[in-house]
C-alpha positions in Angstrom: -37.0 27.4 85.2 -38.1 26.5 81.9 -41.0 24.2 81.6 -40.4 22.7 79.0 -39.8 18.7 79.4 -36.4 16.8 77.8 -39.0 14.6 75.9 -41.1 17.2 74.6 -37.4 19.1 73.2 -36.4 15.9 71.8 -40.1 16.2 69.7 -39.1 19.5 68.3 -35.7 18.3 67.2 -36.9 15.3 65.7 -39.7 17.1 63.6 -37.0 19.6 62.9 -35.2 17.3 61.4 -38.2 15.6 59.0 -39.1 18.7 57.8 -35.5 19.8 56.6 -34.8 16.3 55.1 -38.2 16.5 53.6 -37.7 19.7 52.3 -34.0 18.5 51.0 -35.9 16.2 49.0 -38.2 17.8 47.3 -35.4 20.6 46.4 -33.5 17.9 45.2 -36.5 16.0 43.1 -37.5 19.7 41.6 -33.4 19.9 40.9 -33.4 16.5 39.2 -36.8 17.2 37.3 -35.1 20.7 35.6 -32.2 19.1 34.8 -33.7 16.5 32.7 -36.1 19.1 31.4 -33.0 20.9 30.0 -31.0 18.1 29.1 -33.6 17.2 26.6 -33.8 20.7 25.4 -30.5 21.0 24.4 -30.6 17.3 23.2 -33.9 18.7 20.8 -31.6 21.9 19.8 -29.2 19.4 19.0 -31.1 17.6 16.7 -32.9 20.6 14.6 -29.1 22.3 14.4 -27.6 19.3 12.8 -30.7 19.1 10.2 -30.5 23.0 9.8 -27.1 22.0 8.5 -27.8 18.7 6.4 -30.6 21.1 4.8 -28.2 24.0 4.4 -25.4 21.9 2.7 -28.2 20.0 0.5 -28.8 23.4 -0.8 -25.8 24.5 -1.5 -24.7 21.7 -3.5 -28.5 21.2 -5.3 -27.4 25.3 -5.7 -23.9 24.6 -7.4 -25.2 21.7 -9.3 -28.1 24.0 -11.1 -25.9 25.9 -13.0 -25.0 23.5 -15.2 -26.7 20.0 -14.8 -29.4 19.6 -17.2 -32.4 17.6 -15.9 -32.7 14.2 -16.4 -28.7 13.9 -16.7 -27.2 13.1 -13.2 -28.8 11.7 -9.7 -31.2 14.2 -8.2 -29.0 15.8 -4.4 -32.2 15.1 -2.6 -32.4 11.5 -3.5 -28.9 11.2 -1.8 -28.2 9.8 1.0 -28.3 12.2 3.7 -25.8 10.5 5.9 -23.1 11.0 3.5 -24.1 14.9 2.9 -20.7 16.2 4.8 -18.5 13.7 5.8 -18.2 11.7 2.5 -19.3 14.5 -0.2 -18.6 17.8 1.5 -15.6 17.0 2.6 -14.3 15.4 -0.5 -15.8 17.6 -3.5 -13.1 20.3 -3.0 -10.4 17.5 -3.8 -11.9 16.2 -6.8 -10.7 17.7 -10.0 -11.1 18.1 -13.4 -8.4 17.3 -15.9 -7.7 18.7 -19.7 -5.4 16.3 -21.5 -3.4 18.0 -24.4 -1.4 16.7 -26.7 0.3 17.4 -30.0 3.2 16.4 -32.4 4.2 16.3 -35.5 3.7 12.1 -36.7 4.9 10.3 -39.1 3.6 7.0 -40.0 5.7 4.2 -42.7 5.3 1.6 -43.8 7.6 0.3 -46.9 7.8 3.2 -49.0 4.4 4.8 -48.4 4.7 7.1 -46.1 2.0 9.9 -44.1 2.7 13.0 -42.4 1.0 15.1 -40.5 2.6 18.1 -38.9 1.1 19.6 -35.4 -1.4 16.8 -35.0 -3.4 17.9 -31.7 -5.9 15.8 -29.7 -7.3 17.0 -25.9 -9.6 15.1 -23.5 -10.9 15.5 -20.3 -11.5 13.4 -17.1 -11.7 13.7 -13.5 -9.0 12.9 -10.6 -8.8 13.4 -7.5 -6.0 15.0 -5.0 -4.6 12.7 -2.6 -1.7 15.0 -0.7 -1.6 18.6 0.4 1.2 19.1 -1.8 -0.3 18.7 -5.2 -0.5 14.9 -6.3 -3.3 13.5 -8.0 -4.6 10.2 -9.0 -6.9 9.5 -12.2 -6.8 7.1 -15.1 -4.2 6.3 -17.5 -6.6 6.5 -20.4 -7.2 10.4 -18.5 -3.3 11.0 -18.7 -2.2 10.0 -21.5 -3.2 10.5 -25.5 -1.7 7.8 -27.9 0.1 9.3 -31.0 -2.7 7.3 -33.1 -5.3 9.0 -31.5 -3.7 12.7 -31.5 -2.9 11.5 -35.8 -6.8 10.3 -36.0 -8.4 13.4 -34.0 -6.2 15.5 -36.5 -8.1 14.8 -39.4 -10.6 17.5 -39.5 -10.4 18.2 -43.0 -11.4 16.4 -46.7 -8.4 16.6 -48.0 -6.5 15.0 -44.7 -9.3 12.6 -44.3 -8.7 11.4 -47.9 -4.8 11.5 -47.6 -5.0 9.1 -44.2 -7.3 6.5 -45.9 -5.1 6.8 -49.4 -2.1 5.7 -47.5 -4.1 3.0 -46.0 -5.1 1.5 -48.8 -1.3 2.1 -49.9 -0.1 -0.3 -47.4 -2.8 -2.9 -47.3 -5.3 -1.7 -44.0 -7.9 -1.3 -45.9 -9.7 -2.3 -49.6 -9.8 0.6 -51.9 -14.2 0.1 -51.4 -14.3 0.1 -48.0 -11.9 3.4 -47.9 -14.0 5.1 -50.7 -17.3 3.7 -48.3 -15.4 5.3 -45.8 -14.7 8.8 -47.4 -18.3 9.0 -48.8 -19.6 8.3 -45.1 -17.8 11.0 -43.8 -18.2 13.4 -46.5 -22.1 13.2 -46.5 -21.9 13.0 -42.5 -23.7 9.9 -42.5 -24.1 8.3 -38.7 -21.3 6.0 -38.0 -19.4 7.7 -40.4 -16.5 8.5 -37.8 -17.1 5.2 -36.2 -15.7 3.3 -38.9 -13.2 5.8 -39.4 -12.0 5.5 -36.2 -11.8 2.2 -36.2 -9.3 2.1 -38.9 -6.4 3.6 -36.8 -5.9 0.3 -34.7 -5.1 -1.3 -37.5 -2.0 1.0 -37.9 0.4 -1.1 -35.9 3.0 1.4 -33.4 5.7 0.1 -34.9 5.3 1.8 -38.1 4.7 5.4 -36.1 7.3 8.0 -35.4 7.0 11.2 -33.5 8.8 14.2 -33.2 7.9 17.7 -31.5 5.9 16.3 -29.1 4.2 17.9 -26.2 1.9 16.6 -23.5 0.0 19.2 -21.2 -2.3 19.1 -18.2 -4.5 21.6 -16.9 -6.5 21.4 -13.7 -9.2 22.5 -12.8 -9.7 23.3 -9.0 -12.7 25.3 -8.7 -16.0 25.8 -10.4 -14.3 27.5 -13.7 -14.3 25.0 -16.5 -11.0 24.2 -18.3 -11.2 25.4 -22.2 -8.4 25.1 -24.8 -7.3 27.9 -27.4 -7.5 26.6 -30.8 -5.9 29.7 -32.3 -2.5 29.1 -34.1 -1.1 25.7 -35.3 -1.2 23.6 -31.6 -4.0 23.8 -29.0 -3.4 25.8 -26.3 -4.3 25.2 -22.6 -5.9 28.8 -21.0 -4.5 29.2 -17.4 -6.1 30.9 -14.6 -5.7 30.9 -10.8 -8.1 28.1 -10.7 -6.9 25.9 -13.9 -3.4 25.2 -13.1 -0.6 23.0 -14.7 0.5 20.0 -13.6 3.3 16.7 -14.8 2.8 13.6 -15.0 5.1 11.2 -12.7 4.2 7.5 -13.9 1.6 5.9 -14.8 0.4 1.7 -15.0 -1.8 1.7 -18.2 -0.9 -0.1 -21.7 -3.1 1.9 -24.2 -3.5 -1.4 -26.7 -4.2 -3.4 -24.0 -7.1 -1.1 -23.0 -8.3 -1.3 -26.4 -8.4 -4.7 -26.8 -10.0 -5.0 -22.9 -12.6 -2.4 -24.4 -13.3 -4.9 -27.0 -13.2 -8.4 -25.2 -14.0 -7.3 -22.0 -11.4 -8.9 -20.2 -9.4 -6.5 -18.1 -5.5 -7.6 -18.6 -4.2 -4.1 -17.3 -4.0 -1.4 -14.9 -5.4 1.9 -15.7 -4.0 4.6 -12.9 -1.9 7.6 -13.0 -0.4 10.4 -10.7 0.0 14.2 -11.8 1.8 16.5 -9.8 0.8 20.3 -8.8 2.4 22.5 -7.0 1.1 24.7 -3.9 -0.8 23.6 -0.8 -4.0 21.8 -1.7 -7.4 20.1 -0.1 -7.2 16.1 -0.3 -8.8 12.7 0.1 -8.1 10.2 2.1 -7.2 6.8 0.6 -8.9 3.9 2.5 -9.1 0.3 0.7 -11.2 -2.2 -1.2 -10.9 -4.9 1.5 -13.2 -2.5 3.6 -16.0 -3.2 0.9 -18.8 -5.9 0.0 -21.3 -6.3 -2.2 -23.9 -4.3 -0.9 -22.3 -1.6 0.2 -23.2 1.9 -0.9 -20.5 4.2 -2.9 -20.5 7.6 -3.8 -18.9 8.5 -7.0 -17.7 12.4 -7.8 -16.7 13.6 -11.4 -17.7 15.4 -14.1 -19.8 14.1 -17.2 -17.7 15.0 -20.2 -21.4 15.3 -22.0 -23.2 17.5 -19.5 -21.4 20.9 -20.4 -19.8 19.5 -23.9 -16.2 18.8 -22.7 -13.6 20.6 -23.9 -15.8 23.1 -26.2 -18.1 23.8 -23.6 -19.5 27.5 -23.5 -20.8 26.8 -19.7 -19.1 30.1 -17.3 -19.0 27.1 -14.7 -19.0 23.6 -14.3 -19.1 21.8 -11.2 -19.1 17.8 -10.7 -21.8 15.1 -10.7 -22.8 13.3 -7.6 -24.0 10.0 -8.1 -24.8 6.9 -5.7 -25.1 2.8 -6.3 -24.5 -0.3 -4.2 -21.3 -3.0 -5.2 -23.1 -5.6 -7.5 -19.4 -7.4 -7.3 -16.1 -7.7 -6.5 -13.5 -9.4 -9.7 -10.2 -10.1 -10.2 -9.1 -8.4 -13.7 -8.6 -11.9 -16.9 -4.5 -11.9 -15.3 -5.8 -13.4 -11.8 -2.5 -11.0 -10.5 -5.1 -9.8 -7.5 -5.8 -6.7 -9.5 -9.7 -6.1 -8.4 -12.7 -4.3 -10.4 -15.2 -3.6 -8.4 -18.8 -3.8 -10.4 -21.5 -1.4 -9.3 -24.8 0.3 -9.8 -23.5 3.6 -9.6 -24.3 6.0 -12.7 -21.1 7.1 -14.2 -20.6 8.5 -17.6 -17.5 9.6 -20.0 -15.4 12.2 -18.5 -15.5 10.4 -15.1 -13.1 8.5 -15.8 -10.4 8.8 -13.1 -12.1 10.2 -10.0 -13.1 8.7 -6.7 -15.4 6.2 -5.6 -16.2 6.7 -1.7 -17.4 4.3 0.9 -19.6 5.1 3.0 -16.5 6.5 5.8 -15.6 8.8 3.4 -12.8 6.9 2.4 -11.6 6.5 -1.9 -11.6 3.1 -2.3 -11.3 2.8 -5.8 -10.9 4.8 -9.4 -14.0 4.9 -11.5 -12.8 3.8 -14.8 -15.2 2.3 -17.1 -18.9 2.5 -17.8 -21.5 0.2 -19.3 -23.1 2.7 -21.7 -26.3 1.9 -23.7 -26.8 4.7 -25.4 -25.5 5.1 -29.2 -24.5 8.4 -28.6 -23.0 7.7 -25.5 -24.5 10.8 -23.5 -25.5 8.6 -20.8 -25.0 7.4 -17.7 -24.4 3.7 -17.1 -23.6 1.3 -14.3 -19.8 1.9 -13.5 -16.5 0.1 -13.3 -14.1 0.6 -10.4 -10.8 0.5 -10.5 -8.6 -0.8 -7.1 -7.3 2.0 -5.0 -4.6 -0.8 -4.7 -3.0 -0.2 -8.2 -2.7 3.5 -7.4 -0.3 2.6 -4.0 1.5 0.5 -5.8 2.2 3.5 -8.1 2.8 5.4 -4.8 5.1 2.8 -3.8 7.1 2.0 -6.5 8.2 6.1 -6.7 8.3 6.0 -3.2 5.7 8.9 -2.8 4.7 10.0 0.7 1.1 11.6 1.2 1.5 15.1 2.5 -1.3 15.9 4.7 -3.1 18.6 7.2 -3.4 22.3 6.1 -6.3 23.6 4.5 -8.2 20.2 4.4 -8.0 20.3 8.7 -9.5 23.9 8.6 -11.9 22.4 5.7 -13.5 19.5 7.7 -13.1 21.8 11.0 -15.7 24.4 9.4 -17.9 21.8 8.3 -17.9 20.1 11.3 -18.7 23.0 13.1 -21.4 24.1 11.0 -22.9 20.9 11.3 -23.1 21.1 15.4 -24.3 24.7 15.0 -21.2 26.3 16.5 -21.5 29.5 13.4 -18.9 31.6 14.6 -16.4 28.5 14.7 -17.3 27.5 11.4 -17.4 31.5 10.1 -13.6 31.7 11.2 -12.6 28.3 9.4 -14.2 29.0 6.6 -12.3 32.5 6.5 -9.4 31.0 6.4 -10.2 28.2 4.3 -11.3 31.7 1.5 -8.1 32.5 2.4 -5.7 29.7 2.0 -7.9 28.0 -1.0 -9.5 30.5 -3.3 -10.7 28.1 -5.4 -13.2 26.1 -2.5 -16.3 27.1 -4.2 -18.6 25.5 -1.7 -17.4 27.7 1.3 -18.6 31.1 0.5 -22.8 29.7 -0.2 -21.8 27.9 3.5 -20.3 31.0 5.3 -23.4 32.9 3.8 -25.5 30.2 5.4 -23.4 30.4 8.9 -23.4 34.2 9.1 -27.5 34.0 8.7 -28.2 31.6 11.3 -26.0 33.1 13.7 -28.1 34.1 16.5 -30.8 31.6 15.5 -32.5 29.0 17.7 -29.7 27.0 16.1 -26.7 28.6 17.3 -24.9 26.8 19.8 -22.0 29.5 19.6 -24.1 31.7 22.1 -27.1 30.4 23.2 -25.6 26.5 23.7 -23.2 28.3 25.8 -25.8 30.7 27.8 -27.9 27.2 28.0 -24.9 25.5 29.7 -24.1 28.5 32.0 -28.0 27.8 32.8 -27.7 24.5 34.0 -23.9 25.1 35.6 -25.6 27.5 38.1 -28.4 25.0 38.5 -25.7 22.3 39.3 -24.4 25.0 41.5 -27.3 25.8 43.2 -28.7 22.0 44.0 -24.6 21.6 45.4 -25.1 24.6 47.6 -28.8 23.3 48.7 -27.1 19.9 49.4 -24.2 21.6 51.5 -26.8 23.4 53.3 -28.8 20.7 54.0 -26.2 18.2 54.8 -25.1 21.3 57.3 -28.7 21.5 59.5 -29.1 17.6 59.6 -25.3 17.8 61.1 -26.1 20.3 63.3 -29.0 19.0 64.3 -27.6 15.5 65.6 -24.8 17.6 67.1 -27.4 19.7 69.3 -29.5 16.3 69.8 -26.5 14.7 71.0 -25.4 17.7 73.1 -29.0 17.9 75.1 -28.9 14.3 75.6 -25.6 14.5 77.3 -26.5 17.5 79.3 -29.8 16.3 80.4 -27.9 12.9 81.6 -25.2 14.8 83.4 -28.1 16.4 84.9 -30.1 13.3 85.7 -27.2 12.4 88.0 -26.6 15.6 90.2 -30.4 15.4 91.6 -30.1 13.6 94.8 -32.8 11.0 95.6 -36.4 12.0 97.0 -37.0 11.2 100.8 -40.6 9.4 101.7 -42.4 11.3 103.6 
């Protein structure tokens, strides 16, 4: 017979039973107290990886931007904003283009019976556009588009002898006095400064009227990558010089009135549109259109292009040219001298010739607006100066009215995948989009410097492609374990009020059998 009382079993169970809730408890506290601890760790990983990747793509473009930005010429990339490093420029560069305007013909200009001619008269320009649908459309300027037979007639007279034949036949017909054409011809001759000023200012006095062209022949060549656009001046015409990366395109329409953008240039009262579409074909990157009603003064905008001045436009000797990055705030927000509900959006961001026609970003990455016109202050006009935005609005109307649907996905998804995997760390996600993006678009020059970046960090404390994952698997089998520990304790407690319970019953049931004690 065991000596051992009901009362002092009951003890045993009850302590039991504090020290494997106890226990539970601190298992449970320790279970809570690692989990936090490697929550915050991967929370701290988190952190450096995405500034490992703001750093990496900082580089890159700083990298891309050395080649061929003099100092002093365009916004330094570290002064930019850091929050707009991949989603608004990364994303969008790709998309934005250059553009080589060509045009020649042979003009004839008469007026009574004077008459000029001038056979294969040739002018070429550049600007900057951007691509708004996978399959080849792109918005810029009018101005960008399109070359006036005046100007192509003007930008033809290279020589004496046609300089002198253009200003006799304007003093033929009454432009100009026989002095101020003789001031004119002596100007140029001695290359005195403002000499082609005031010759240039002669040509608007040529009304269109009196112009006639034949032969005519309008090109535009793109560039896509880093490889600059150049013309071949060989023979009678220019010639455009295509390559993988500089690639024709048409134009479709356009909403610009070239003597009312004159006269605008001159009053400063905006009475017309100034937007375009081109059309490539292929499979391209694009930007996404958003709208001006999304921005205030205030706001920040990014502006992408490329500086006609920086690598000397069309003559430029650079073996690369890649485009300017420049940020401002909205100073305003106008409607253009019609009152129509055309806007202009005023700003502080630097733009310079050659920009004209490519994007102007909010801060979502959106292209709210075409940057058209610039406040220069320099004589020479190498400058940057506070820019002009045209409404994104004129351009859908021009996407309306030829009822254009924007293509999208392709390599733009795989694009903004890398990136975005990049930026979380994930390398060997972002190494296999940005295969395919060297695959499908040849001409991204900003993947291959990233990819490098990828494959060299891969295995770093910033890679989440391994160790994120060997972290996770970490804390699963924690989770696991504090389950199991739970089960288990949840298990003994159970057992332990079932075996309670048990002797209680028992030990009444025996309670009742013993008969009762007889005094003695």
């Amino acid at each position: 017979m065991s000596n051992r009382s009901p009362h002092h079993i009951a003890k045993r169970l009850k302590k039991t039973l504090l020290v494997t809730i106890g226990g539970g408890l601190i298992a449970l506290t320790l279970l809570a107290v690692i989990i936090i601890v490697v929550t915050n760790k991967i929370s701290s990983d988190t952190a450096k990886t995405e500034q490992t990747a703001l750093s990496g793509v900082s580089t890159v473009l700083h990298t891309q931007a050395g080649f061929v930005l003099p100092s002093n010429t365009s916004n330094v990339l570290q002064q930019l904003d850091k929050a707009t490093l991949v989603n608004v420029i990364a994303k969008n560069q790709p998309a934005v283009v250059r553009i080589l305007t060509v045009y020649c013909a042979d003009i004839t200009v008469t007026s009574g019976t004077a008459s000029l001619k001038e056979k294969d008269s040739c002018s070429a320009g550049v600007g900057s556009g951007s691509i708004i649908s996978s399959d080849g459309y792109i918005a810029t300027n009018g101005h960008v588009a399109v070359i006036s037979p005046k100007q192509a007639l003007l930008d033809s007279l290279t020589s004496d002898e046609e300089i002198q034949r253009y200003l006799d036949y304007s003093v033929a017909v009454g432009l100009l006095t026989p002095s101020k054409a003789a001031a004119i011809r002596t100007s140029a001759a001695k290359d005195i400064s403002g000499a082609n000023d005031a010759l240039d200012a002669t040509i608007a006095l040529i009304p269109s009227t009196t112009v006639t062209v034949t032969n005519a022949d309008l090109q535009h060549a793109i560039q896509l990558g880093n490889e600059p656009v150049r013309i071949d001046s060989a023979g009678n015409r220019m010639k455009i010089n295509y390559t993988d990366t500089i690639v024709r395109a048409s134009l479709v329409d356009k909403d610009f009135d070239q003597e009312a953008a004159d006269q605008s240039l001159q009053t400063g009262q905006f009475t017309s549109s100034d937007v375009a579409l081109l059309k490539m074909r292929g499979n391209f990157p694009y930007v996404l259109l958003g709208s001006s009603s999304s921005v205030k003064v205030g706001d920040q905008l990014t502006a992408i292009g490329f500086p006609a001045f920086i690598d000397n436009s069309v003559s430029t000797d650079q073996w690369q040219t890649v485009p300017s990055i420049t940020q401002g705030k909205v100073t305003d927000i106008v409607s253009d001298a019609t009152y129509n509900g055309r806007k202009i959006i005023d700003t502080s961001v630097p733009i310079a010739q050659g920009e004209s026609g490519g994007p102007s970003f909010n801060d979502a990455g959106e292209q709210i607006g075409l940057n058209t016109y610039s406040a220069l202050e320099c004589k020479d006009l190498k400058c940057f100066g506070n820019g002009l935005v045209r409404d994104i609005a004129d351009l859908k109307v021009l996407l309306k009215k030829n009822n254009i649907a924007l293509a999208t996905g392709g390599v733009t998804n795989d694009w903004n995948s890398g990136l975005d995997a990049y930026t979380s760390g994930n390398y060997v996600e972002a190494l296999t989009a940005f295969k395919k993006v060297q695959d499908e678009y040849p001409a991204n020059y900003l993947v291959s410097p990233l990819a490098r970046l990828a494959r060299e960090q891969t295995g770093s404390s910033t890679d989440i492609s391994s160790s994120f994952q060997a972290r996770t698997v970490t804390t699963t089998i924690f989770m696991i374990a504090g389950g199991i520990l739970l089960i288990f304790v949840a298990t003994i407690i159970g057992l332990i009020v079932h075996f309670t319970r048990k002797h209680h019953r028992e030990e009444a049931i025996a309670n009742a059998q013993i008969p009762p004690s007889t005094p003695l």
